[in-house]
C-alpha positions in Angstrom: 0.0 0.0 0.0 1.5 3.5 -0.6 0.2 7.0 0.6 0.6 9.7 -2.0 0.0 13.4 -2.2 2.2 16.6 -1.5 4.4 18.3 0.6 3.7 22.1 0.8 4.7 25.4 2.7 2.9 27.5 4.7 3.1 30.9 7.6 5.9 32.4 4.5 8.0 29.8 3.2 5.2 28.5 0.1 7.3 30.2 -2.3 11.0 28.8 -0.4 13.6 27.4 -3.4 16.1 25.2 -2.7 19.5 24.6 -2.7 19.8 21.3 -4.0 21.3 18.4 -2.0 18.3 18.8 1.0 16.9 15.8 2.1 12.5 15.1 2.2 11.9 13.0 4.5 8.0 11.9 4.7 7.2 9.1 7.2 4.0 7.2 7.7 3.5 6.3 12.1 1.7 5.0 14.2 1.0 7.4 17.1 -1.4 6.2 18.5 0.6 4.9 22.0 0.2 8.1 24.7 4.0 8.9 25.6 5.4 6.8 23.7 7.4 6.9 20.3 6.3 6.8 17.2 6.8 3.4 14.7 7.5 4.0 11.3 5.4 2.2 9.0 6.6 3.2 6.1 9.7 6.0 5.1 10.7 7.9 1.8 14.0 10.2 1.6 14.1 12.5 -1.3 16.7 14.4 -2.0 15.9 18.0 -3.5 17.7 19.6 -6.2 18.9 23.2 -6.6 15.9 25.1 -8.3 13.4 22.9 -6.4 10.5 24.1 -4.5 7.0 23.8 -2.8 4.8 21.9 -3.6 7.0 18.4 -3.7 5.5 14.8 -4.4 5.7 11.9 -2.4 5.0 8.3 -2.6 5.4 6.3 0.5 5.3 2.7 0.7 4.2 1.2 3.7 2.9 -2.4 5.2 -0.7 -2.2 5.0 -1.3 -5.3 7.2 0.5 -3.6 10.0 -1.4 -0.2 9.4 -4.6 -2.0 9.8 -4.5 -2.1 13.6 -3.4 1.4 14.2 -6.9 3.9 15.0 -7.0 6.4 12.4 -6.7 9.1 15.2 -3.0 7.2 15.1 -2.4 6.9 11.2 -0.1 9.8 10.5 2.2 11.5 8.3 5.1 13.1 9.2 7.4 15.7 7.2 11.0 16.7 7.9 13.6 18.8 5.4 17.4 18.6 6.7 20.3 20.0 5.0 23.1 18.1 3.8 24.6 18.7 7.4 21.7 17.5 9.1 20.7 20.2 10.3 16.6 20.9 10.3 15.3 23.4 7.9 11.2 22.6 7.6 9.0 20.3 9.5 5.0 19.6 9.9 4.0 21.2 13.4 0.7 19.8 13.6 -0.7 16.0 13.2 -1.6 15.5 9.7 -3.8 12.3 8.9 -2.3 9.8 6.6 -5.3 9.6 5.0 -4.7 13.3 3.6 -2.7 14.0 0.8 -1.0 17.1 1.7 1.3 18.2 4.4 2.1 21.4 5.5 5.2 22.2 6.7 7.0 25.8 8.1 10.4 26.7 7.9 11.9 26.3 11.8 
């Protein structure tokens, strides 16, 4: 199973360009366990390319067996952007269903 759809900016940064060599990271978790970590169900790394910008598609594979038993308040998508250093440039601040197919992220 695979959840698709796109990554966008918001609060300023819709318009950001990139550098090239940035790394997308879009996760789908379970989060549905109070206090405790999330589990990845399902990860895609993309890196970005100089001239690049919002919005940016994604196609995440995950297990759709293991999905199955999370609650949909649980099923979520996560979005990170990291320079080539590691260092965090963008990331989703609220939950975003991974039922949706867009996630909004601000620049941090």
């Amino acid at each position: 199973m695979s959840a698709t759809g796109t990554v966008t900016g918001k609060n300023g940064c819709e318009a950001a360009t990139f550098n090239g060599n940035e790394i997308l990271t879009v996760s789908v978790q379970d989060t549905a366990r109070m206090g405790a970590p999330a589990i990845t169900l399902g990860q895609q790394e993309i890196t970005l390319k100089k001239g690049d910008k919002f919005p940016i598609n994604y196609n995440v594979q995950y297990n759709e067996e293991e999905a199955s038993k999370v609650p949909d308040y649980g099923f979520t998508l996560s979005a990170r952007i990291e320079d080539n250093n590691g260092t965090l440039l963008y990331t989703n601040d609220t939950r975003t269903s991974a039922r949706d197919n867009k996630i909004e992220v601000i620049k941090v």
